[in-house]
C-alpha positions in Angstrom: 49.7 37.1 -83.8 47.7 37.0 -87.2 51.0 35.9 -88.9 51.9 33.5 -86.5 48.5 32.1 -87.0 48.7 31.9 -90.8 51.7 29.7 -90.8 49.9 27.6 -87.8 47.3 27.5 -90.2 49.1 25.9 -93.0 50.1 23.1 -90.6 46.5 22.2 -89.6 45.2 22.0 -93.1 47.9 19.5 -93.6 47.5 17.2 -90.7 43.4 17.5 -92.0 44.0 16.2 -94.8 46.1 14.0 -94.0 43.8 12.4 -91.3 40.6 12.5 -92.8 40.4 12.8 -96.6 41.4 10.1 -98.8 39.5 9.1 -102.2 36.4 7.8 -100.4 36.5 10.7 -97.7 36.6 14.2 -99.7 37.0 17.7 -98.0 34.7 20.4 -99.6 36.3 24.5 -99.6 33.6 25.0 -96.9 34.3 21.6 -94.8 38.1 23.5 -94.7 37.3 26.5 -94.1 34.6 25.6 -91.2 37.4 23.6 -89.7 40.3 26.4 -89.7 37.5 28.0 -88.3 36.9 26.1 -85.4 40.6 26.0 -84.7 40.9 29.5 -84.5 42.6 30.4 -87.2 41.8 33.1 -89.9 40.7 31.3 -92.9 38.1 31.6 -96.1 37.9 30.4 -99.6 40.5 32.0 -101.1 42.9 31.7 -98.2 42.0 27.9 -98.1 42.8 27.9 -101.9 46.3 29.5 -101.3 47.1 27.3 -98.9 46.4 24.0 -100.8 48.8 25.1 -103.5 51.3 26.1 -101.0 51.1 22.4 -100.5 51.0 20.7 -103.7 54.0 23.2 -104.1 56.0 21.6 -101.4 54.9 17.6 -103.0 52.0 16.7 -100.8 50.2 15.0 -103.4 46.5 16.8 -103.2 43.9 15.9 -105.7 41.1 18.3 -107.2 37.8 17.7 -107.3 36.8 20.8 -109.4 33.3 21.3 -109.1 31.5 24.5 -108.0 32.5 23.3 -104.3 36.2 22.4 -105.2 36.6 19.3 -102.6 40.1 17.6 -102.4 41.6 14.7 -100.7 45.4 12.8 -100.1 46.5 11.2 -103.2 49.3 8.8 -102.9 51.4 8.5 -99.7 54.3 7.9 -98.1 53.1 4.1 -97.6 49.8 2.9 -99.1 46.9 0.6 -97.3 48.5 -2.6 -98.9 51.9 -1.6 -97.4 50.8 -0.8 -93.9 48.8 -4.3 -94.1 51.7 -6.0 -94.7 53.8 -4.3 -92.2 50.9 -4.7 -89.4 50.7 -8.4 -89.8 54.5 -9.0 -89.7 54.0 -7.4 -85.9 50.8 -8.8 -84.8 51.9 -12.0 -84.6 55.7 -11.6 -83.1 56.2 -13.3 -79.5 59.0 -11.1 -79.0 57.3 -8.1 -78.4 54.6 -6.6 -75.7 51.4 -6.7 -76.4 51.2 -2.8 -74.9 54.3 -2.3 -77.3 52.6 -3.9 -80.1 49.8 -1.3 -79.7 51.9 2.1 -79.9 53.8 0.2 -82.8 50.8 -0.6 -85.2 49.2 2.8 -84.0 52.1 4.8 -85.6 51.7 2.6 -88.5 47.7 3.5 -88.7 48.5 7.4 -88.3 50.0 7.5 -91.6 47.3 6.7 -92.8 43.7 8.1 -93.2 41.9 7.6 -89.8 39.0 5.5 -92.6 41.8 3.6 -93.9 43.0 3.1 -90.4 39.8 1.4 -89.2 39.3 -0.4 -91.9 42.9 -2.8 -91.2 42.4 -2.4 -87.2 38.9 -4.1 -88.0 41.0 -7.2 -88.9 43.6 -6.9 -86.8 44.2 -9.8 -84.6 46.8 -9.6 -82.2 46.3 -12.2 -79.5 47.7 -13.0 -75.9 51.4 -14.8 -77.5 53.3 -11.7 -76.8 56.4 -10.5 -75.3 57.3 -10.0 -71.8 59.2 -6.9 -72.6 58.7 -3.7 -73.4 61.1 -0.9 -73.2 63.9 -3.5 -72.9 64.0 -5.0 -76.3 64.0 -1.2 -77.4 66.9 -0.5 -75.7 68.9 -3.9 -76.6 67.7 -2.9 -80.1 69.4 0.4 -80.5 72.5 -1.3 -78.5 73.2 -3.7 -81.3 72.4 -1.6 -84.0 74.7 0.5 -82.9 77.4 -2.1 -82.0 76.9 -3.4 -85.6 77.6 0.1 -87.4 80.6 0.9 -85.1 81.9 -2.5 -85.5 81.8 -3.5 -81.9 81.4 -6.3 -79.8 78.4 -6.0 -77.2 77.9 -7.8 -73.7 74.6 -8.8 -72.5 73.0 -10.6 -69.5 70.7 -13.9 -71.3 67.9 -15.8 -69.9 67.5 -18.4 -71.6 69.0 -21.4 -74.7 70.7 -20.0 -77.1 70.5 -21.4 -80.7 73.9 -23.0 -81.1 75.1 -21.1 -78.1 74.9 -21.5 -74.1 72.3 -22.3 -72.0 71.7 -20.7 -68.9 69.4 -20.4 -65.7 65.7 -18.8 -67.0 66.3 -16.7 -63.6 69.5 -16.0 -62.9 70.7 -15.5 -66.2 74.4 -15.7 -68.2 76.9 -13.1 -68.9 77.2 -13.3 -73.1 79.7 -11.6 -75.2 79.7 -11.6 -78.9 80.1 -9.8 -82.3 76.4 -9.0 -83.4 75.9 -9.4 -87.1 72.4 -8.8 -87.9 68.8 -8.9 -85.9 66.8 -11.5 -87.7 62.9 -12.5 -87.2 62.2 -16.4 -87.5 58.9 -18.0 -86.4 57.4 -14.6 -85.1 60.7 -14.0 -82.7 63.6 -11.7 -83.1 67.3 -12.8 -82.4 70.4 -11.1 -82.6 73.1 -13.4 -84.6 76.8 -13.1 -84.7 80.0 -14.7 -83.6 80.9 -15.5 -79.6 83.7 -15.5 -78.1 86.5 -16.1 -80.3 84.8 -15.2 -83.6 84.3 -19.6 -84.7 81.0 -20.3 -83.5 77.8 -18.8 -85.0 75.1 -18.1 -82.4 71.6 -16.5 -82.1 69.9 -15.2 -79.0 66.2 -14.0 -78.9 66.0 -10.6 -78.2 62.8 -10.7 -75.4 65.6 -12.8 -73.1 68.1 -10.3 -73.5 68.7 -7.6 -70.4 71.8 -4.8 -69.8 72.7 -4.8 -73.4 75.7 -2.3 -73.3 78.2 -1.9 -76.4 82.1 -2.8 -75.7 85.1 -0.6 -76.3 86.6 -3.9 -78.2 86.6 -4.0 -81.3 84.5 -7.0 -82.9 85.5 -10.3 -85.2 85.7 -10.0 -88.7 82.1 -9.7 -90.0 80.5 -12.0 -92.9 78.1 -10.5 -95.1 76.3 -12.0 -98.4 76.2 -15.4 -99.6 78.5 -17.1 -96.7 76.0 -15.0 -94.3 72.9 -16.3 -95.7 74.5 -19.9 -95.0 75.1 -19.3 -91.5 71.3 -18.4 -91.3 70.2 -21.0 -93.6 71.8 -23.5 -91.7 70.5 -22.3 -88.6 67.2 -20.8 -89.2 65.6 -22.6 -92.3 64.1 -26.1 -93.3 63.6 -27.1 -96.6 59.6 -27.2 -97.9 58.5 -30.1 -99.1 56.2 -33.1 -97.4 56.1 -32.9 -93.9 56.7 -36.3 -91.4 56.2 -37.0 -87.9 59.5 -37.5 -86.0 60.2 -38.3 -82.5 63.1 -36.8 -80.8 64.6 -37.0 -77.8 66.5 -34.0 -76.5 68.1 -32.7 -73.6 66.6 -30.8 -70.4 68.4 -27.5 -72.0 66.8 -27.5 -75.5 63.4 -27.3 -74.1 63.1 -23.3 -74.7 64.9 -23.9 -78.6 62.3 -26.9 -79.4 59.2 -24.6 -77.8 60.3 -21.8 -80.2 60.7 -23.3 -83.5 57.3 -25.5 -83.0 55.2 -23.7 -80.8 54.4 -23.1 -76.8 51.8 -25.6 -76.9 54.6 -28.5 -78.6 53.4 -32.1 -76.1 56.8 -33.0 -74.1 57.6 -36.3 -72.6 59.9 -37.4 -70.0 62.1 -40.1 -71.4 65.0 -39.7 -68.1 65.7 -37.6 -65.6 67.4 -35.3 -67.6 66.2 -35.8 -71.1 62.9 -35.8 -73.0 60.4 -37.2 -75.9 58.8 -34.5 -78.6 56.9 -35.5 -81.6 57.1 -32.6 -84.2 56.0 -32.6 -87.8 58.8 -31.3 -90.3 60.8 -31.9 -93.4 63.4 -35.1 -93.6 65.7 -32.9 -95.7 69.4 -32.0 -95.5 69.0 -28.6 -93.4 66.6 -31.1 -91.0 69.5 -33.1 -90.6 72.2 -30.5 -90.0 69.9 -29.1 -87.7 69.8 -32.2 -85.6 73.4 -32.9 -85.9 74.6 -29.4 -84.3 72.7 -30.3 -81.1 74.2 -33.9 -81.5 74.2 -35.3 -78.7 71.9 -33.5 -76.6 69.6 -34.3 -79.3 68.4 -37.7 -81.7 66.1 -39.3 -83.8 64.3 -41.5 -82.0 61.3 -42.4 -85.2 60.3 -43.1 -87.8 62.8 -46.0 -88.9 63.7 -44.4 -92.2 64.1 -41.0 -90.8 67.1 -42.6 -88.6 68.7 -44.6 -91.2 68.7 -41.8 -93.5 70.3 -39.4 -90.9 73.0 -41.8 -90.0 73.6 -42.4 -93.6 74.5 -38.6 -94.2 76.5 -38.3 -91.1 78.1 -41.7 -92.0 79.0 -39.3 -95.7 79.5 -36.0 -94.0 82.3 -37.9 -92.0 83.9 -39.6 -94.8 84.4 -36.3 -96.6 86.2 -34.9 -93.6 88.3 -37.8 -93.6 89.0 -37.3 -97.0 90.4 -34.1 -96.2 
């Protein structure tokens, strides 16, 4: 039992000083020993000594205090406060995910940490009630297209919900998609898988939190694109230029009302302009990925104002199909 106890032990120690010393928070020989102590476990000076260079041994990066009560703390870690920080915030704010989810997510995050250091990010962490319907699901869907992706694979998947540059469907009922996943990409605090549909021509992206019964296919996928031509695909579809913003009107179809509410927001003031059509005023950029990204929804989609927004829209499509006539 005694030697089972020793190599428990060692164990302890470690998760100790991984929890609760860091440069502010220093652990004295006696604070260690008192605590193997109240675990149970055989433990004094010298065996608390041993122990910490057993450790530095092994590359847990322990730093000395010498004193005439050595005290010692976690040096550098796997990720640092800044780096945790950053990786918090990029989940806080994503729609896609539960808010329970988000919790177990940004926990893990905090435990590799100091439990100090921990408190100090959760104390300005925000996460808010703009989360995610699912939980386990976009796990599962996740590790389906990850997988699909590696093995080269095409996946099927049931989708509730517009597609960007893909189909529509019912929110309820849902529509039977099969494509060639290429990568999982975040935009606008939402996850989509992109990749080719059927037939390997037409680029699409699907947000993950509308996904259900994502299974991998024994067929083998389309040709995959990778590098420069794949950052165009997602340029195109994804991106708009910086510069100075303008107020536009558009009119759109019934089935871009999801699209439009997730590039500019839940809260984005819709119009009815026909039965089947509709009025939104958003603020963006009048630049050349603006206007591609109006003309692939062409015609479910138009500028409706201001004036020199419209003419300078129909001027490059008036271009773009000159070139192609060209050719």
């Amino acid at each position: 039992m005694s030697a089972i106890r020793n190599k428990q032990r060692l164990i302890h120690l470690y998760r100790y000083l991984m929890d609760h010393t860091d440069e502010d928070h220093q652990a004295t020989t006696n604070d260690l020993v008192d605590f193997l102590t109240r675990e149970d476990a055989n433990a004094s000076r010298k065996t608390v000594k041993d122990d910490i260079e057993v450790l530095m041994e092994e590359g847990v990066d322990i730093v000395v205090s010498k004193s005439f009560y050595n005290s010692y703390f976690v040096g550098s870690r796997t990720f640092e406060v800044p780096e945790i920080k950053l990786l918090v915030d990029g989940i806080a704010p994503n729609k896609s995910i539960s808010k329970e989810k988000k919790g177990k997510l940004i926990g893990k995050l905090l435990s590799l940490l100091s439990v100090y250091q921990a408190e100090k990010i959760r104390k300005n962490l925000y996460i808010g009630n703009n989360c995610g319907t699912m939980s386990e699901q976009i796990y599962y869907s996740v590790d389906r297209i990850t997988e699909a992706i590696h093995e080269g694979r095409k996946i099927e998947f049931m989708y509730h919900g517009s597609a960007r540059g893909g189909a529509a469907s019912d929110t309820n009922a849902g529509v039977r998609i099969v494509m060639t996943p290429v990568i999982i990409r975040s935009n606008h605090d939402l996850y989509y898988v992109c990749g080719f549909g059927t037939g390997g021509k037409r680029f699409e992206a699907y947000r993950l939190d509308h996904i259900t019964r994502t299974r991998v296919l024994p067929l083998k996928g389309d040709p995959h694109i990778s590098g420069p031509a794949l950052s165009r695909f997602l340029n195109g579809m994804f991106d708009m230029d910086t510069g100075a913003q303008k107020e536009v009107t558009l009119e759109c179809a019934d089935e871009l009302t999801d699209m439009i509410r997730e590039r500019f927001g839940e809260n984005v003031e819709i119009r009815r302009s026909a039965q089947d059509r509709f009025y939104v005023k958003v603020s963006v950029t009048a630049s050349p990925s603006f206007y591609g990204w109006v003309f692939r929804y062409s015609p479910k989609m138009r500028i409706i104002s201001p004036q020199g927004v419209r003419e300078e829209y129909a001027a490059k499509a008036r271009e773009a199909a000159g070139i192609a006539a060209d050719k």
